[in-house]
C-alpha positions in Angstrom: -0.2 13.3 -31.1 1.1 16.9 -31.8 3.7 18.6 -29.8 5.0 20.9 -31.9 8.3 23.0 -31.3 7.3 25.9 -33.1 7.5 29.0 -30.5 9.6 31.6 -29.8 9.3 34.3 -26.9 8.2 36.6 -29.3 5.4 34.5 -29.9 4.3 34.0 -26.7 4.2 37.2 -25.9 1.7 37.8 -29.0 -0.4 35.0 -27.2 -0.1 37.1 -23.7 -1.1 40.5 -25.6 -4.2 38.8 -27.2 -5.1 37.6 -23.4 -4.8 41.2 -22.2 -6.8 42.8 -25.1 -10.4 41.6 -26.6 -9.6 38.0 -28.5 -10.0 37.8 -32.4 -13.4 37.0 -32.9 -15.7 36.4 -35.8 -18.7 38.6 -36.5 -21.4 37.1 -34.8 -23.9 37.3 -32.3 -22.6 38.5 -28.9 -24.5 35.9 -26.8 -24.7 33.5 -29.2 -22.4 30.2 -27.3 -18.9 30.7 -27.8 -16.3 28.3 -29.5 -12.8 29.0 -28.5 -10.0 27.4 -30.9 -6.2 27.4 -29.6 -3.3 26.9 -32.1 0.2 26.3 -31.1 1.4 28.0 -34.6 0.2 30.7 -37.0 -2.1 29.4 -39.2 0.0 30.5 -42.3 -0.6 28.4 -45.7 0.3 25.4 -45.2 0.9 22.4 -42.2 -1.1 21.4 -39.2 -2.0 24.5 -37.4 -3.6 25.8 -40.6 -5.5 22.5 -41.0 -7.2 22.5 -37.9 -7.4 26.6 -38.9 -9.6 25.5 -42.1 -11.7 23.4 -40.0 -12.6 26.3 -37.8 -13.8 28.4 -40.7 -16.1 25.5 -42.2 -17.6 25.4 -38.5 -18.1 29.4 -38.4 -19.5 28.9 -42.3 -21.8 26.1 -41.3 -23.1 27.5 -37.9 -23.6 30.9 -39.0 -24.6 33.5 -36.4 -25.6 30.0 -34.1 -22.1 30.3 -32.3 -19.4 33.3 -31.6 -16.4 31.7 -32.7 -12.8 32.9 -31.2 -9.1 31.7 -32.3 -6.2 32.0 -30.3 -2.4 31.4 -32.0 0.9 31.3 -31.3 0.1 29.6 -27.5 3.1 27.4 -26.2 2.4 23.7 -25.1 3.4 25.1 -21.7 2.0 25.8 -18.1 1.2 28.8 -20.1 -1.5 27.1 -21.7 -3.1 26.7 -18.9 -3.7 30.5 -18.2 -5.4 30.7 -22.0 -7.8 28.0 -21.5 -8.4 29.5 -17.9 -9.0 32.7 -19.8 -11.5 31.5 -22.3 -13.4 29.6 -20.1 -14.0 32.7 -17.5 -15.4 34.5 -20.6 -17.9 32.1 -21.1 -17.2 30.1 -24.0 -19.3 27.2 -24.7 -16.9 24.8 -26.2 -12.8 25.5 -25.9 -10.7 23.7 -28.3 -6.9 22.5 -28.1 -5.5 22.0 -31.0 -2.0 20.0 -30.0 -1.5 17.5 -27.5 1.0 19.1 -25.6 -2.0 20.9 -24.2 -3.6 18.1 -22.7 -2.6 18.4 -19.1 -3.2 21.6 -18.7 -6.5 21.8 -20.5 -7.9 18.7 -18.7 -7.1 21.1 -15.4 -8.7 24.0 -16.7 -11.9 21.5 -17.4 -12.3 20.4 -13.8 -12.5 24.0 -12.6 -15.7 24.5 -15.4 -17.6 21.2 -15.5 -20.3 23.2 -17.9 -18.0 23.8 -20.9 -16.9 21.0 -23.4 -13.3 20.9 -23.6 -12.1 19.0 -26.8 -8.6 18.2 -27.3 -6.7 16.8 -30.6 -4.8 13.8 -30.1 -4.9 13.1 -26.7 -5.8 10.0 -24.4 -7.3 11.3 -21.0 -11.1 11.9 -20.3 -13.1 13.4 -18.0 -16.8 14.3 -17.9 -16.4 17.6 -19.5 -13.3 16.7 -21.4 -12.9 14.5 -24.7 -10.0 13.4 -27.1 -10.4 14.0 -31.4 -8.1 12.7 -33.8 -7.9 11.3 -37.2 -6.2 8.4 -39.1 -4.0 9.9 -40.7 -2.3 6.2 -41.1 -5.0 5.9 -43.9 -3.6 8.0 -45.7 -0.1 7.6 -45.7 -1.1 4.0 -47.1 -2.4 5.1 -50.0 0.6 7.3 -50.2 2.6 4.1 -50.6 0.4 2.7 -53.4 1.2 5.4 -55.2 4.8 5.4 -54.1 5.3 1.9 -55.1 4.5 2.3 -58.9 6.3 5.8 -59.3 9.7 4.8 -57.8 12.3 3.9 -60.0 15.3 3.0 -57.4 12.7 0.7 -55.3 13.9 3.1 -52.2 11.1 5.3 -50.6 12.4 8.1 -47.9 10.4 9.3 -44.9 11.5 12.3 -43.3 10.2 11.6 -39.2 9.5 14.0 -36.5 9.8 12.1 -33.5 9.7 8.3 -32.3 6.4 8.2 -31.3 3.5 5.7 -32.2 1.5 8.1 -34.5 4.9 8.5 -36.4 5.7 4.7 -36.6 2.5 3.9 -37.6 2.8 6.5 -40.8 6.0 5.1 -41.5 4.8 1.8 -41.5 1.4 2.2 -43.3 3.6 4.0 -46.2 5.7 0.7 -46.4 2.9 -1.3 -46.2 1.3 0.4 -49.1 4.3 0.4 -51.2 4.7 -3.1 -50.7 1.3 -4.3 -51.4 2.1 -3.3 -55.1 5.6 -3.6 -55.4 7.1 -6.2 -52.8 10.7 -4.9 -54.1 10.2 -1.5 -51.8 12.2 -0.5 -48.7 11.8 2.9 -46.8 14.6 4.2 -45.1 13.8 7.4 -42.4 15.1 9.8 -41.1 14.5 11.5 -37.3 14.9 15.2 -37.1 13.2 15.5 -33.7 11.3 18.0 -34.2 8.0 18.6 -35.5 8.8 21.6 -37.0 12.4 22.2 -38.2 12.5 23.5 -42.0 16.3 23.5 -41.9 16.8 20.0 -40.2 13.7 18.7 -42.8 15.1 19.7 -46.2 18.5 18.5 -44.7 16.8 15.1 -44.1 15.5 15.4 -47.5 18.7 15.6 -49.1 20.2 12.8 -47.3 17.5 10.6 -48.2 17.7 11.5 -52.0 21.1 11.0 -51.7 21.0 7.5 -50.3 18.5 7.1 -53.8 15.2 7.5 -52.2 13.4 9.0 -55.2 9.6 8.9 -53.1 9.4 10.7 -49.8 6.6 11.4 -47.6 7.3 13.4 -44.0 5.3 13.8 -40.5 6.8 17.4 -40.3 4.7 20.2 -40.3 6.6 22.6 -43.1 6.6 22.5 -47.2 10.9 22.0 -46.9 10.5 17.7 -47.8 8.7 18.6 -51.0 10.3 21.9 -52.0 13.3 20.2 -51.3 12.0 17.5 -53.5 11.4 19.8 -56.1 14.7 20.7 -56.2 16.2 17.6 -56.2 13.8 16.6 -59.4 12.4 13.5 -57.7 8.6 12.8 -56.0 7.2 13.6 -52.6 3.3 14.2 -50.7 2.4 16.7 -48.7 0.9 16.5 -45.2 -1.5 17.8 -42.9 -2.8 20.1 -45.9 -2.6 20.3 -49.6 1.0 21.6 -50.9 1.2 21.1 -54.3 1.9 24.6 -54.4 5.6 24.5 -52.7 7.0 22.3 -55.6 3.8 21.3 -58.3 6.4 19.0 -60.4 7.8 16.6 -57.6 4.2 16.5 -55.7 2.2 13.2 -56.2 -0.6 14.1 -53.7 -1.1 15.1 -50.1 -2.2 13.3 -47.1 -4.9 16.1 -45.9 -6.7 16.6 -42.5 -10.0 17.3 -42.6 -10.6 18.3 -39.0 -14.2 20.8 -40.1 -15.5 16.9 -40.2 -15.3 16.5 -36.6 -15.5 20.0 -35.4 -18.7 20.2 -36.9 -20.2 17.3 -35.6 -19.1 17.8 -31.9 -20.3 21.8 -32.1 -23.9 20.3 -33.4 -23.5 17.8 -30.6 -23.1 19.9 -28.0 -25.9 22.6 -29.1 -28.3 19.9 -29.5 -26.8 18.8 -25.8 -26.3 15.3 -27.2 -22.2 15.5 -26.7 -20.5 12.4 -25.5 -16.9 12.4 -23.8 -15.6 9.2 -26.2 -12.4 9.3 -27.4 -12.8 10.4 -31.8 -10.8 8.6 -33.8 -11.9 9.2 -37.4 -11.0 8.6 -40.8 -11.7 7.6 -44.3 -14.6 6.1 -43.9 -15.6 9.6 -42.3 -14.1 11.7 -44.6 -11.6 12.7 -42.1 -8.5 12.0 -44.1 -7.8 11.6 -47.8 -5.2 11.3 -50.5 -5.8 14.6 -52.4 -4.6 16.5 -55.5 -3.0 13.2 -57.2 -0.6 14.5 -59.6 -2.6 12.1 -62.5 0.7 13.0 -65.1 3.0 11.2 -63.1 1.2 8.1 -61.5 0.6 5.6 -64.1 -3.6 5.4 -64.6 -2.9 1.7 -63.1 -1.7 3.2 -59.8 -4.6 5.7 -59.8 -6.9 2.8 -59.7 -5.4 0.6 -56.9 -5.6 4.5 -54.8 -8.8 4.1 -55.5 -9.7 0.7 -55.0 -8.0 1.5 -51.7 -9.5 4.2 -50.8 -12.9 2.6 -51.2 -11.9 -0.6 -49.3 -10.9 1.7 -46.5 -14.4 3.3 -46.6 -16.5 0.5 -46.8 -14.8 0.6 -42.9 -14.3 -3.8 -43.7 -10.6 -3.7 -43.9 -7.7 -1.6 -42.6 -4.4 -1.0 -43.0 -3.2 -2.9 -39.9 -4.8 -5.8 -41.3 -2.8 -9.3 -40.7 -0.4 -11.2 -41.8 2.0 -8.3 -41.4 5.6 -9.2 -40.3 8.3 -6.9 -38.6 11.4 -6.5 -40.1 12.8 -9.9 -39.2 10.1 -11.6 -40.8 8.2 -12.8 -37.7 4.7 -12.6 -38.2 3.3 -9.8 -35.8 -0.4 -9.2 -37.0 -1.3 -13.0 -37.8 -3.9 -13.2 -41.2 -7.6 -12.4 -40.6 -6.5 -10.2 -37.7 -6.6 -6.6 -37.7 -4.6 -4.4 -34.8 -7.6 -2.6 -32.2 -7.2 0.6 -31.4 -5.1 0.3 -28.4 -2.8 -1.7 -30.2 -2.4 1.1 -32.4 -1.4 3.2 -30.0 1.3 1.5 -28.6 3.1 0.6 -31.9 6.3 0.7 -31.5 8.4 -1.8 -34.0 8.6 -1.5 -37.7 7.1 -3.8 -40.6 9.2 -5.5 -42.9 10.5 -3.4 -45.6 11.3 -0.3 -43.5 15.4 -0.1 -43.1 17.5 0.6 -39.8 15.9 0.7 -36.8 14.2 3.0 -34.0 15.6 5.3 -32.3 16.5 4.0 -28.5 
């Protein structure tokens, strides 16, 4: 679940000027269907917005002159939203995509006014016959994180630098922890809120606060490079998110949590051409290729730790075992996920305490 802060007036106004002239559009066929993507950000180098950005461009490499695809950026998680969608749907596109949950309400309004175009939206929870929720596990990922974590730390103290207190974030915090501990029971996480999704001065000052309590590990659910470039600086480890960036600080980066959204968009564009689309709620991940651990920095985790990634990894793909896989216990030891019991879905989606091992406690 997105809702990123990122927006300025200036920005929005960009948005309103690309509403008023012909939309960015690749170079295909006129009347071939039209697939709309709508970013909250600019798709830069780095973070979520170019994420779901890459997955756009494997749909337009796969498809080919079969669709018309368009890309919107910079639109606010605002009523103002609503008037983009409304946009894109009187121009005829096919499928319309919102890329941040914020967008949800407004999208889902737009749907019911044009009950023949699929509305997809990333992260959300509501449905309708025209309108169905995507999203991907990125849990799975931030797991293996913690393997790795917990052989490369030397103080026993992992940092997490948190957007806001939200299920998708506790889950990440805890699946690190969980991780960590599975191969080093001595592991405790503390974390930090800066909420914000997107806050590069607030998230490198997390970062240093962290380091300075003797976290020598840190993963973030931020959507800038500041954790690991601060990192960097600092001479200890992090992982990127969302997308690879090893680039913003190649010695202190052990891997990246990526997002492979082309995954999905791919198979919902095929569905909906072949007229086959379903309004189920996506919720994809290693076992679809949907998420991985990527880039592993192989000179700083031991070869040991690269195998129990792996082992991981596989486990997780085989689709037999998860993360959320009992007995887990919270952080005063009572057991919360009881052995040979795994969290559903819904479950997952309402988390809202930590597991044992993670330090301080939510925000109220």
């Amino acid at each position: 679940m997105k809702r990123r802060n990122l927006l300025t007036a200036f920005a929005w106004g960009a948005a309103s000027l690309a509403l008023a002239a012909p939309l960015a559009q690749s170079a295909q066929a006129a009347d071939a269907p039209g697939v709309a993507f709508v970013y909250l950000g600019n798709p830069g180098d780095a973070g979520w917005t170019f994420a779901h950005d890459q997955g756009s461009k494997e749909a337009e490499a796969k498809f080919g002159s079969k669709i018309r695809i368009t890309r919107i950026e910079n639109v606010p998680e605002s009523a103002d939203s609503e008037r983009v969608f409304r946009d894109l749907a009187n121009k005829g596109n096919k499928i319309i995509i919102g890329s941040s949950f914020g967008y949800q309400d407004f999208e889902l309004k737009v749907a019911k006014d044009f009950p023949d175009t699929v509305f997809l939206h990333a992260t959300g929870y509501k449905k309708a016959p025209n309108f169905g929720t995507y999203d991907v596990r990125m849990y799975q990922g931030a797991y293996l994180a913690g393997v790795a974590a917990g052989y490369v730390t030397k103080t026993n103290t992992l940092g997490f630098v948190a957007s806001v207190p939200i299920p998708e974030v506790i889950r990440n915090i805890n699946a690190y922890t969980l991780g960590a501990r599975s191969v080093n029971p001595k592991v405790h996480t503390k974390v930090i809120w800066i909420n914000s999704w997107f806050d590069p001065g607030k998230e490198k000052q997390a970062a240093e606060t962290l380091i300075g309590q003797g976290a020598d590990v840190l993963l973030q659910n931020t959507d800038s490079s500041a954790t690991l470039a601060t990192a960097s600086e600092k001479h200890v480890h992090a992982f990127g998110w969302d997308s690879d960036m090893k680039k913003f600080g190649p010695d202190a980066h052990l891997g990246s949590v990526v997002a492979h959204w082309g995954v999905y968009y791919n198979a919902a564009i095929q569905q909906v051409l072949d007229g086959k689309w379903k309004n189920d709620p996506v919720w994809w991940g290693i076992p679809q290729k949907a998420v991985n651990l990527e880039d592993l920095n192989t000179s700083a985790i031991p070869a040991d730790a690269q195998k129990q990634v792996s082992a991981r990894r596989d486990e997780l793909a085989g689709g037999k075992w998860d993360v959320f896989t009992g007995p887990i216990k919270d952080q005063s030891g009572a057991v919360k996920v009881p052995a040979g019991k795994t969290l559903t879905d819904p479950e997952l989606q309402r988390l809202n305490w930590y597991v044992e091992g993670v330090d301080g406690s939510l925000p109220k």
